[in-house]
N, C-alpha and C positions, 0 to 999 in steps of 0.2 A: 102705918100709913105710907112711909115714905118706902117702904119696902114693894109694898103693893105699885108702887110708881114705876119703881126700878123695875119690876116685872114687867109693867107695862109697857116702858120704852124699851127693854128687851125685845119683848115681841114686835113694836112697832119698827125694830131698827130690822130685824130679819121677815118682817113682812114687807118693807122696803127695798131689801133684798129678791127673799125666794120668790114673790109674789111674781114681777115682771119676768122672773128666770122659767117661771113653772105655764107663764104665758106664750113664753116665746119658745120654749125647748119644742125638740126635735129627737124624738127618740133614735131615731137611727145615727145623727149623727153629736149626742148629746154625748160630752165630755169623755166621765164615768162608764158609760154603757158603749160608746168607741173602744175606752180601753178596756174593759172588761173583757166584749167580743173578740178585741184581738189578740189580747191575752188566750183565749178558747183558742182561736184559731192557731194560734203559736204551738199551746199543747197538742192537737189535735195530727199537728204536721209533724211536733216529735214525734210523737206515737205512730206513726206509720212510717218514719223512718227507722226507728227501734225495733219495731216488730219482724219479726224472723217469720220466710212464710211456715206453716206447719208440715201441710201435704204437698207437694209437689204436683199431683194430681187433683186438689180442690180447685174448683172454680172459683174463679172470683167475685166478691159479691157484690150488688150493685149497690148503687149509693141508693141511701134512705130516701131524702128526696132533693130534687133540686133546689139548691141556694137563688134565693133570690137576689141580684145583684144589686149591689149597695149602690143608692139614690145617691148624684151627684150633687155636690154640696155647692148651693146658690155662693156665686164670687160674694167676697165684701166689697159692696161700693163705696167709695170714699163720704156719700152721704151719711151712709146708713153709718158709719165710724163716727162722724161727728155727731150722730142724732144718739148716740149710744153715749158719747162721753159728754152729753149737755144733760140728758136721763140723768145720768149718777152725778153729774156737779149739782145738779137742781136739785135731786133728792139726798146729797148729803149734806146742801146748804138749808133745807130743810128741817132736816133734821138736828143741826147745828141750833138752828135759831128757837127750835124746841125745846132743845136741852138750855138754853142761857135764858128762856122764857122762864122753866119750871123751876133753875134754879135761882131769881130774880124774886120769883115769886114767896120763895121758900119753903117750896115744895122738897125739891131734891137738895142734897151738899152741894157743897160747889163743884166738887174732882167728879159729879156725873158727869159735869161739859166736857173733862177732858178727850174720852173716846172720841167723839163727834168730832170735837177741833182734830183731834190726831187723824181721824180717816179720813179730813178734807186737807188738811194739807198735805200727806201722803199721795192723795190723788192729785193735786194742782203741781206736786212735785213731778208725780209719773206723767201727766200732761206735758208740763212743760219739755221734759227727755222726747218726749210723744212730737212735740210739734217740731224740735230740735232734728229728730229721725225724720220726720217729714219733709222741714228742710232742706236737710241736705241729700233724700231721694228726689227730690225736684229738680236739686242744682246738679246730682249726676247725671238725671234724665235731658236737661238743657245741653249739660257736657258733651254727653253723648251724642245729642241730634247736630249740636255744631259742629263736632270731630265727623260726623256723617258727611254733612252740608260740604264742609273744607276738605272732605276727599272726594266728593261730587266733583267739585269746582276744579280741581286739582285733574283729574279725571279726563273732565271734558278738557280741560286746558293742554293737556299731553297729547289729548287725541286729534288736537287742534294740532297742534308744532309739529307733530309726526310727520314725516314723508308719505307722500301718496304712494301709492303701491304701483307698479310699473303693469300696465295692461298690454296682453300677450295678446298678438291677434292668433284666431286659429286659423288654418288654411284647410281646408276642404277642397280635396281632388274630382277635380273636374267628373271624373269615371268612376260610378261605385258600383265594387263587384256584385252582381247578383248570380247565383248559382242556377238560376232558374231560365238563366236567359238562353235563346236556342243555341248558339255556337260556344259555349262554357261549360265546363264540368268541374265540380269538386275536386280537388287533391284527392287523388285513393278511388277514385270512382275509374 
């Protein structure tokens, strides 16, 4: 009986997992199948740089067919980041609460809760490093626009104190030669 459980929440813990992974993947730009292809592609570039041509006079052959170029991969927005780490807090507190159900009830041992507690505080650990990084790309993004602002400021204020630039008048002569006029001739003519 209790065996039969432990299979159960096996599969219930990696249906919790693969389930939403197998929803939201993206074959082209899916982990596994990313590095695989460029794995392919890595060999494929050896190999033609290896390769010695044979004939000197063969033609060269054309390519099989065109590669289709690889789909641009949607930015992460900072929503989608927290909707992604509230998904896995909700479903491993879920599952948490599963495990301390069944074994309450006495169904499962007690060391089933273990896994469960261990993957949520694992995660509330990685969170916490998570909100930490987030932190303190804010406060260098703040950094940054004030080091901007204060050499704006700094900027205008120089271009303010600076000396005016001295204006040349130009003088334009009363007579401008024209070659065309009747009693004038070009140099060499």
């Amino acid at each position: 009986m209790s065996s039969a459980v432990l299979y159960l929440a096996i599969v219930a813990v990696w249906a919790i997992v693969l389930v939403p992974m197998w929803l939201r993947r993206d074959t082209e730009n899916a982990g596994i199948t990313r590095l695989l292809h460029k794995r392919a592609d890595e060999l494929d570039g050896d190999e033609e740089t290896t390769e010695a041509p044979q004939d000197a006079e063969e033609e060269p052959q054309e390519a099989d067919e065109p590669q289709e170029a690889p789909r641009p991969r949607r930015p992460v927005t900072r929503g989608a980041v927290i909707a992604r780490r509230r998904r896995r807090t909700s479903g491993l507190t879920a599952l948490l609460v599963t495990a301390v159900a069944l074994v309450a009830s006495g169904v499962l041992p007690w060391w089933s809760a273990l896994p469960p507690t261990l993957l949520l505080a694992g995660h509330l650990t990685l969170l916490r490093v998570a909100v930490g990084m987030d932190a303190a790309r804010r406060r260098a993004a703040a950094e940054a626009r004030a080091a901007a602002r204060a050499r704006a400021i700094e900027a205008r204020r120089a271009e303010q104190e600076a000396e005016p630039a001295e204006v040349i008048e130009l003088v334009t002569p009363e007579e401008v030669f024209d070659q065309y006029a009747d009693d004038r001739r070009a140099v060499g003519e």
